[in-house]
C-alpha positions in Angstrom: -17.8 14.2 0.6 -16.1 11.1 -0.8 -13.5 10.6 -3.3 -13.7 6.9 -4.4 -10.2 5.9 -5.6 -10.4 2.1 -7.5 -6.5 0.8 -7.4 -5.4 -2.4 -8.0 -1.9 -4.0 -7.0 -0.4 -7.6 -8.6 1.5 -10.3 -7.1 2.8 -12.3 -9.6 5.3 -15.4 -10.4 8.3 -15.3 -12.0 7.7 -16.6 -15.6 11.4 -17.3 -16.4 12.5 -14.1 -18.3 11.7 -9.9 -18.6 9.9 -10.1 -22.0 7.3 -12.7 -20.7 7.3 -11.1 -17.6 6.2 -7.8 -18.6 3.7 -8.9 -21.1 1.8 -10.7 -18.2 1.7 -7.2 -16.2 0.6 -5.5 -19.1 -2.3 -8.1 -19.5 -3.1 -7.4 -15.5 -3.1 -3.8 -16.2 -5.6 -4.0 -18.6 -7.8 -6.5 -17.0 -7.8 -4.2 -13.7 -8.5 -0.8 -17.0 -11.8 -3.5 -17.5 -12.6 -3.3 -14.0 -12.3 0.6 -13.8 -9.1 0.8 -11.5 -7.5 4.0 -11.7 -4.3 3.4 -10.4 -2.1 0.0 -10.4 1.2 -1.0 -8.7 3.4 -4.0 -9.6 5.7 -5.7 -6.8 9.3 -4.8 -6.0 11.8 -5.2 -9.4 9.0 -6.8 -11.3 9.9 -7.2 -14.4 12.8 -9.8 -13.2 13.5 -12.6 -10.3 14.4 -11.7 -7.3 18.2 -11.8 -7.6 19.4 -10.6 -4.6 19.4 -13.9 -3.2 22.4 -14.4 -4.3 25.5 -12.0 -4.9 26.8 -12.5 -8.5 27.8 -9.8 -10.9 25.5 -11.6 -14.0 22.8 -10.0 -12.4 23.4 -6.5 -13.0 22.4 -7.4 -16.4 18.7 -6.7 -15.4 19.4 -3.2 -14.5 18.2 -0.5 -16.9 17.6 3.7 -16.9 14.6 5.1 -15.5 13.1 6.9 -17.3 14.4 6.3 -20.3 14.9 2.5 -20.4 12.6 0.3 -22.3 10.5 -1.0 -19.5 9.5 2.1 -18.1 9.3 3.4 -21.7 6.7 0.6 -22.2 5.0 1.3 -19.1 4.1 4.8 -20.0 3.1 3.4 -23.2 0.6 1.0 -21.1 -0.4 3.8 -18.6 -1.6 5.8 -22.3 -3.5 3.0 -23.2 -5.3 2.4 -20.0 -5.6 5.6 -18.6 -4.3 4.4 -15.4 -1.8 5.7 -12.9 1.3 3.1 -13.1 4.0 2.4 -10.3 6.6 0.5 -11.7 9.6 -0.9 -9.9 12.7 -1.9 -11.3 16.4 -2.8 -11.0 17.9 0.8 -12.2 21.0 2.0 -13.4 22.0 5.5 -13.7 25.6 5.4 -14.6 28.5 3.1 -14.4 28.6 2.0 -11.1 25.9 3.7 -10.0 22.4 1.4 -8.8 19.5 1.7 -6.9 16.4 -0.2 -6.4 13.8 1.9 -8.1 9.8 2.7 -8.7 8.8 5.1 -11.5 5.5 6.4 -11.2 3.7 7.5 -14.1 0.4 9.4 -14.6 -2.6 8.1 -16.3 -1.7 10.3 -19.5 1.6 8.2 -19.7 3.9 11.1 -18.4 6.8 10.3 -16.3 6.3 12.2 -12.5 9.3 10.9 -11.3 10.7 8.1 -9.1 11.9 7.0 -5.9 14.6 5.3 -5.0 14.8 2.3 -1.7 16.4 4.2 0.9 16.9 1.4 3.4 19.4 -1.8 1.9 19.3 -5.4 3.5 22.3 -7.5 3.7 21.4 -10.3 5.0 21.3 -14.2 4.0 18.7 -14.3 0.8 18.3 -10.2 0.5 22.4 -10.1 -0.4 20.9 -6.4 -1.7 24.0 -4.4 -0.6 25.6 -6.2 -3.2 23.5 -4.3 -6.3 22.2 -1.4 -4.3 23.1 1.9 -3.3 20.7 3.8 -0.8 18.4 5.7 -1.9 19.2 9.8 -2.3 16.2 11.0 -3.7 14.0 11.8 -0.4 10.8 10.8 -0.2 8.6 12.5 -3.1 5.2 12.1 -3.3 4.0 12.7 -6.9 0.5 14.6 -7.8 -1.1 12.1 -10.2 -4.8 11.7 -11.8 -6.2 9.7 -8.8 -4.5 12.3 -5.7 -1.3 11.8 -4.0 0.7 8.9 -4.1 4.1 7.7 -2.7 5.9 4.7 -2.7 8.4 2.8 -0.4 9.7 -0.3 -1.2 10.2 -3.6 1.2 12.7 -3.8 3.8 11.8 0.2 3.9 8.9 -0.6 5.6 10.7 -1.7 9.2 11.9 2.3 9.4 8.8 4.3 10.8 10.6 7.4 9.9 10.0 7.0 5.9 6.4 6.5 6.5 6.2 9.3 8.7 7.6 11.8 5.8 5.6 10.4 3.1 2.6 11.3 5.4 4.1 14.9 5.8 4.5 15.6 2.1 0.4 14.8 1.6 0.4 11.3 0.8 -3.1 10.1 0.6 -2.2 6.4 -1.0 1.7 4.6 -0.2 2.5 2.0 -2.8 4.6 -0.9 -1.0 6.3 -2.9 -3.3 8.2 -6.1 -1.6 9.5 -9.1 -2.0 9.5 -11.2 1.6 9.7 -14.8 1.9 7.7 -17.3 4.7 10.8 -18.3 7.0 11.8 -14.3 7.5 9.4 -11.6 8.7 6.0 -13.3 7.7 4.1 -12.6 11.3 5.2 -8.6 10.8 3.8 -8.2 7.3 0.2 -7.7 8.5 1.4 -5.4 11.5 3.7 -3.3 9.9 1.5 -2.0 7.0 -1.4 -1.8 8.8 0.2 0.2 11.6 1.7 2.5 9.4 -1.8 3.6 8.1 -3.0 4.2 11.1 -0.2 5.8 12.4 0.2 8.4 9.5 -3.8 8.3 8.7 -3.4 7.3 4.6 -4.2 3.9 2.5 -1.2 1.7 2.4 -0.9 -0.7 -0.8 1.2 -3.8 0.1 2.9 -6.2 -2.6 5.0 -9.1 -2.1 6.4 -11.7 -4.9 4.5 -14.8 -4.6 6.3 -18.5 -5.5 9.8 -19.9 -5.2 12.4 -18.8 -7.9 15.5 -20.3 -9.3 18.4 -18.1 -7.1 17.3 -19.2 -4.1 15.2 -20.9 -1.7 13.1 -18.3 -0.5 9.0 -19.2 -0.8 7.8 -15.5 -1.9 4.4 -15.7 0.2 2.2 -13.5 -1.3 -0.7 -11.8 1.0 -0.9 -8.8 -0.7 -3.8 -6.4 0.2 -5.0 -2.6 0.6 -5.1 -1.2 4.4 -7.4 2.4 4.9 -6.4 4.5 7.6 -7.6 3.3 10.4 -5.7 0.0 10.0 -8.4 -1.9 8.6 -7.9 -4.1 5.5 -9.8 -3.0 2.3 -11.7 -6.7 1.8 -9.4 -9.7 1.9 -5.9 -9.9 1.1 -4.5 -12.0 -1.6 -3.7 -15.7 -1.9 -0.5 -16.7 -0.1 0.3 -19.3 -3.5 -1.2 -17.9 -6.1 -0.4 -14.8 -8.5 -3.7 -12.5 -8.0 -4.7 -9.2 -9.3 -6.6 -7.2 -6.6 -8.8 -4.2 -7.3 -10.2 -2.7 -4.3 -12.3 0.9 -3.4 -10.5 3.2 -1.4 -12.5 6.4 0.1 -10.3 9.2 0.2 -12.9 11.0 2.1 -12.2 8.7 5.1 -8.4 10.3 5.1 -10.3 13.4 6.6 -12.4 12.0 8.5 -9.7 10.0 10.2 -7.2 13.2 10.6 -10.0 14.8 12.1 -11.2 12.4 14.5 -7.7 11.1 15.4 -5.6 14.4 15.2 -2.0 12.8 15.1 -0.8 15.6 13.1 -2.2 18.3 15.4 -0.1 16.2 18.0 2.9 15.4 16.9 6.1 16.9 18.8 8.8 17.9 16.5 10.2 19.7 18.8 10.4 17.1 20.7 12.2 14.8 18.7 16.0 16.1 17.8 17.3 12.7 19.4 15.7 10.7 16.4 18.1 11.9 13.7 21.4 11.6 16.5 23.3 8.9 14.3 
């Protein structure tokens, strides 16, 4: 039996500041509403540039609460009006001294499910994200929304197999990757790690990265984004590596089954096994 999930992601330019920013998301949001997506997920801190190319203590000024700050406060406004599914990452602050590169997700009614927090900080020339960040502390939730169940782990997160592996465990059916990754770095792994990740843990993989250069750095955001099914195959063409795109794309739950039937990694795995992996 199928269960036809339509989800859309956005790779977008920076427009210069958060106000403009997020009015163009909301305006993608409704466009994908128009074209009867379901669920929608913007790219890593979206509502700001990409700041962590450089290490400077004005940037902190994009951080704000989550939940209760106003972007995600709009956002569940915007998931209300749509009656879509919203994963929404941003820059977050939870106390004085206290940050951590965030996604809320919210249901299509506009309530707040919860969030997740980047578990895996670069420091490294042009992702200076040790700088803002501190690691994640919130495990890896996967949240019950309208569309199924859906996780989220966010750029450089997605070199650490072990991540993906939980999200599987805790009934992911549809991982949100939110990223920011520029031409010169890791451009040949960004369609082998996704892709291999679905397969591996037998779920749809959404994966967003920035697209364009910005004004804290020289790092050319290369866009690409696209939807991977479980078996490692892409859900029609990914996105332009130049241009800001919205893509909306079909994914068949049903074939999550099919493939953990067929394939039977879970059946298979060792955990008994595998006490060395966690030895620090």
């Amino acid at each position: 039996m199928t269960n036809v999930v339509r989800a859309a992601l956005v790779q977008a330019t920076w427009t210069g500041d958060t106000e403009s920013m997020v009015a163009k998301h909301e305006e993608h949001a409704r466009e994908a509403a128009r074209a009867g997506a379901r669920i929608i997920g913007f790219q890593e801190v979206f509502n700001s540039p990409y700041f962590c190319q450089v290490q400077e203590p004005e940037h902190y000024r994009w951080a704000e609460p989550v939940p209760d700050g106003p972007t995600v406060r709009r956002m569940r406004d915007l998931a209300r009006e749509t009656g879509m599914v919203v994963v929404v990452p941003v820059f977050e602050v939870e106390r004085s001294g206290f940050y951590y590169n965030t996604a809320a997700v919210i249901d299509a009614d506009g309530s707040y499910l919860g969030k997740y927090r980047k578990h895996h900080i670069p420091q490294v020339k042009g992702f200076w994200e040790k700088y803002y960040f501190k690691p994640g502390n919130l495990g890896w939730p996967v949240f019950d929304t309208a569309v199924g169940k859906v996780g989220v782990y966010i750029c450089y997160d997605r070199h650490f197999p072990e991540g993906w592996r939980q999200l599987g465990l805790n009934g992911a059916q549809l991982v949100y990757n939110p990223s920011a990754t520029h031409r010169g770095l890791s451009a040949h792994l960004w369609q082998l790690e996704q892709p291999a990740a679905a397969v591996a843990n037998e779920y749809f993989v959404a994966a967003i990265n920035r697209v364009g250069q910005e004004e804290y750095g020289d790092n050319d955001f290369y866009g690409t984004s696209y939807f991977v099914d479980p078996r490692g195959q892409f859900v029609g063409e990914a996105a332009s590596d130049k241009s800001e795109e919205l893509l909306v794309r079909d994914l068949d739950f049903g074939l999550i089954d099919e493939v953990r039937q067929q394939w039977a990694f879970y059946r298979d795995r060792r955990p008994d096994a595998y006490e060395g992996l966690v030895q620090p």
